[in-house]
Structures are given as C-alpha cells and as structure tokens.
C-alpha positions in Angstrom: -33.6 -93.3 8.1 -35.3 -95.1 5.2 -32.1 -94.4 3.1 -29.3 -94.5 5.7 -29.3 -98.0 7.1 -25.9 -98.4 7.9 -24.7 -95.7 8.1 -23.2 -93.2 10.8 -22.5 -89.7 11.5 -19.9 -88.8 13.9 -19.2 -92.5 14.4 -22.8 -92.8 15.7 -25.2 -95.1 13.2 -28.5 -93.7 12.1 -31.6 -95.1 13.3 -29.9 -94.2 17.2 -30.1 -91.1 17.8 -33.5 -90.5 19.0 -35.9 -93.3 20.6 -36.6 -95.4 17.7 -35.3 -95.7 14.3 -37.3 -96.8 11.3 -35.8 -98.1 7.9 -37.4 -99.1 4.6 -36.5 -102.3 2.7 -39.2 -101.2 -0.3 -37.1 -100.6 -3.7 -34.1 -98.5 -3.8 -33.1 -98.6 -0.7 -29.8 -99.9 0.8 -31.4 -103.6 1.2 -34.6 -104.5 -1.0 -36.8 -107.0 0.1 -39.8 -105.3 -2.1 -41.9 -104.7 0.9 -41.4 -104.3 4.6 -38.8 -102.7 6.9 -37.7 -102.7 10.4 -38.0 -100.4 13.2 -34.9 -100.3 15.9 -35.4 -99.2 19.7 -33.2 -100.2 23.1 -36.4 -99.2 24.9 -38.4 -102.4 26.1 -41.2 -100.2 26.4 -41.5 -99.0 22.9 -40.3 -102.4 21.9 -43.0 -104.6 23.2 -45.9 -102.1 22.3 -44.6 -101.8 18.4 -44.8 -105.9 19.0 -48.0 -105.4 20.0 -49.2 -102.9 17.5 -48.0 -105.4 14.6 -50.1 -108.3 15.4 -47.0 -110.2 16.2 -48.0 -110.5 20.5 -48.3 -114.1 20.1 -44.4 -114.5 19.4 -44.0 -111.8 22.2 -41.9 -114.3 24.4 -39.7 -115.0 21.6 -39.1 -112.2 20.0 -36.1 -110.9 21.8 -37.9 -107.9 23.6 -36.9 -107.4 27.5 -40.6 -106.4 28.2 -42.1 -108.6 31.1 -44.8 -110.4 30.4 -47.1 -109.0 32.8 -46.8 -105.2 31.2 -47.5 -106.5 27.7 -50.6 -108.0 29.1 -51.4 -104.7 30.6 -50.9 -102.7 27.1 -52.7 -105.7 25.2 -56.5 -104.3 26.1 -55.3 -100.9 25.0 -53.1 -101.4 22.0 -54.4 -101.8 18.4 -53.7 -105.0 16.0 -52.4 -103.2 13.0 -51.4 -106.8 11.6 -48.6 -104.9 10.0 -46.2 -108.3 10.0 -43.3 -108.4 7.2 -43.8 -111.5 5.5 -41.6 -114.4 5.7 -40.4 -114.0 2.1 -39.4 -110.4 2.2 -37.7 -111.7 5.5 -36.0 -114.4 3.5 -34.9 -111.5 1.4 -33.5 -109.3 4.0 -31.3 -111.7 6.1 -28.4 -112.4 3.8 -28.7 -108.8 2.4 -28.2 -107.8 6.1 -24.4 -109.9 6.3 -23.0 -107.8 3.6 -24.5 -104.1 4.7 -21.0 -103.0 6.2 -19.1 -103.3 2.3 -22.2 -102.2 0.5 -22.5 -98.8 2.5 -18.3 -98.3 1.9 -18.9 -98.7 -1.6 
C-alpha cells in the first residue's frame, strides 16, 4: 500500500482489504514526512498488539484502540518493544498533508 494511500479500487480504499494495511510516508510517496508511516486495522486485537510492539503501551489508554486494558496487560509479558515510534516531527509533517489527500490523489 506504501504507494496507494488514498486510494480505492471498486470504491473500496486500499489499506482495507485484508486485516491491516500499512503505508509509507518516506520520500515519494503520496504524503512525505521523510520517515515513518502508519499502519491501519479495525481489529482491536491487532491494534493494541502493533501498540504494544512500537513501544508506544504507555499511551495505550489514549491512543484510540478498543482493546481492554486487561488483554494488553496479558500480551505485555509476551510482546516485544520494537521502539519503532514515528517522531513527533515527521508527525507534524503528516497531519496537514493528511487534510488535502482527497484533491491530491484526483490530481
């Protein structure tokens, strides 16, 4: 998907069709942030263990995943720290990028 962010096929957006979607914000892609991307699931499961695999579990309860608590503590002993965080400057980067997405892909 690292190419494709934002854009569908058969009205369906890419990055959805299977249980997780990744996408690349590193040079030449559709938003550039120079480092970093995202990675897109609507399972909590898979949710709160990629949490938990970047190093970000201590902003678990406010990082929008449906996950309870108690599970994430379960999967804590278990789960690697990769400390794979995107910065907060490439973040910077990526949010207003992110608000004009929609004209940039129908360009």
């Amino acid at each position: 998907c690292a190419h494709t962010l934002g854009s569908t096929r058969g009205g369906k957006h890419f990055g959805t069709f299977g249980a997780t979607g990744c996408f690349s914000f590193q040079t030449n892609k559709a938003i550039n942030a120079g480092e970093g991307g995202a990675i897109v699931t609507d399972d909590p499961e898979i949710a709160g263990r990629t949490v938990l695999l970047s190093g970000s579990y201590g902003y678990f309860s406010r990082n929008g995943t449906k996950l309870p608590v108690e599970q994430v503590a379960k999967m804590y002993p278990s789960t690697p720290n990769f400390s794979s965080r995107m910065t907060n400057l490439a973040a910077a980067l990526v949010r207003p990028q992110l608000l004009g997405l929609d004209e940039k892909v129908r360009s």
